[in-house]
C-alpha positions as CSV (number, residue, x, y, z in Angstrom):
1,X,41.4,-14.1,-8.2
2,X,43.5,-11.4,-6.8
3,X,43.2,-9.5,-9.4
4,X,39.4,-9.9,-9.3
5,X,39.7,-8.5,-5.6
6,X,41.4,-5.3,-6.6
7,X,38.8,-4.6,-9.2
8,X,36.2,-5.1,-6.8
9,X,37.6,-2.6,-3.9
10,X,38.5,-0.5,-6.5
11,X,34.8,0.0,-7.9
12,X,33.7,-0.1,-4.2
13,X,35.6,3.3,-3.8
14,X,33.8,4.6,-6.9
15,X,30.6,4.1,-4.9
16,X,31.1,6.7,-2.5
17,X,30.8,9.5,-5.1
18,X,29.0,13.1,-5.0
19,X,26.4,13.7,-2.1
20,X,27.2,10.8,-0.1
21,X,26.7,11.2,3.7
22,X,29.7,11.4,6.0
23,X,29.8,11.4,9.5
24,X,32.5,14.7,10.8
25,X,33.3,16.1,14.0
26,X,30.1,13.9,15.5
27,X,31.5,14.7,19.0
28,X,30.5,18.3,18.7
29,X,26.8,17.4,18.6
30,X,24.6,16.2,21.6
31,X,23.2,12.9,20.5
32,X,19.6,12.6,19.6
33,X,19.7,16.3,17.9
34,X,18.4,17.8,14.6
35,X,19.6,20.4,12.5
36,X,18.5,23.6,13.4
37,X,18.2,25.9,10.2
38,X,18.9,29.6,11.2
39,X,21.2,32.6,10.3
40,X,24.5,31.0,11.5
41,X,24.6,29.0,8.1
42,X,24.4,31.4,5.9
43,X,27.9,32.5,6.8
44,X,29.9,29.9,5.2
45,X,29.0,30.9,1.9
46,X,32.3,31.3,0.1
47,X,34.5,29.2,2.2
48,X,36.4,26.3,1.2
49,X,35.0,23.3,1.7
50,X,37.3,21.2,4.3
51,X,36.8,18.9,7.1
52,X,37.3,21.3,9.3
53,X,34.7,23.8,7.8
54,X,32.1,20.6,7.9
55,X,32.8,20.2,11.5
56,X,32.0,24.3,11.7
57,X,29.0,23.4,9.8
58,X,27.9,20.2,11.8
59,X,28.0,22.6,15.0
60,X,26.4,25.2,14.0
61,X,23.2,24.1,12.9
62,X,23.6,21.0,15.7
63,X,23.1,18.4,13.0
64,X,25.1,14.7,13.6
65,X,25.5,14.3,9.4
66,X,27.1,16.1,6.7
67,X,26.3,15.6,3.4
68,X,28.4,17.6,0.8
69,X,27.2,18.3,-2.5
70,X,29.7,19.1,-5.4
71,X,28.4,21.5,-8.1
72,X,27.1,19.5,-10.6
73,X,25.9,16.2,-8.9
74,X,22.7,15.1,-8.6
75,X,21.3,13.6,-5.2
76,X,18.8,12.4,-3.9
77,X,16.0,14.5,-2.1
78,X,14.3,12.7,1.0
79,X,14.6,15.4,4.2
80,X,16.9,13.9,6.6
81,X,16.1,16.1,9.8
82,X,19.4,14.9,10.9
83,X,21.6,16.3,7.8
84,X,23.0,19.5,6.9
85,X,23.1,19.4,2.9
86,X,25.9,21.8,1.7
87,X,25.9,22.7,-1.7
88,X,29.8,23.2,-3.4
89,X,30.5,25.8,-6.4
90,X,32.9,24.3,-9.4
91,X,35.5,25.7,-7.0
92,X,34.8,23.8,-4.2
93,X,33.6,26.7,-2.3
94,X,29.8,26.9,-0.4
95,X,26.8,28.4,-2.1
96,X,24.4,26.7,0.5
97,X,24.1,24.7,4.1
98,X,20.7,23.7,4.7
99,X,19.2,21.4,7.1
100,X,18.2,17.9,5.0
């Protein structure tokens, strides 16, 4: 049975894979907001991604969720006014922010 319960948390973990959601540096953004596209974004491309860059990201464009996207992996694509996407590079570096 214990064994049973390892197996289980372990697959849980596999579950939060490529593109999920995660919730960083909320206390930067007024409740209530949504993310505000504009020119701020475009200057993390090229950075490593990091918590703290997400938290950079979150504030700039004003957006209470993160959602990072490594290259490769395939999400899905309902607009979420209150995410910034960010798409990664195999190097784990930004191409993209974008409100969604």
């Amino acid at each position: 049975m214990r064994n049973l319960a390892i197996c289980s948390v372990l697959a849980l973990g596999a579950c939060a894979a490529a593109g999920q959601t995660r919730v960083v540096g909320i206390d930067q953004v007024p409740p209530g907001s949504t993310c505000v596209q504009s020119g701020a974004l475009d200057s993390f491309k090229g950075e490593m991604a990091s918590t703290e860059l997400g938290a950079r990201i979150m504030g700039a464009a004003r957006a209470p969720n993160l959602r990072w996207v490594p290259h490769g992996a395939m999400v899905t694509m309902e607009y979420n006014a209150r995410r910034v996407t960010v798409q990664l590079d195999p190097q784990n570096r930004v191409l993209t922010a974008k409100c969604g």
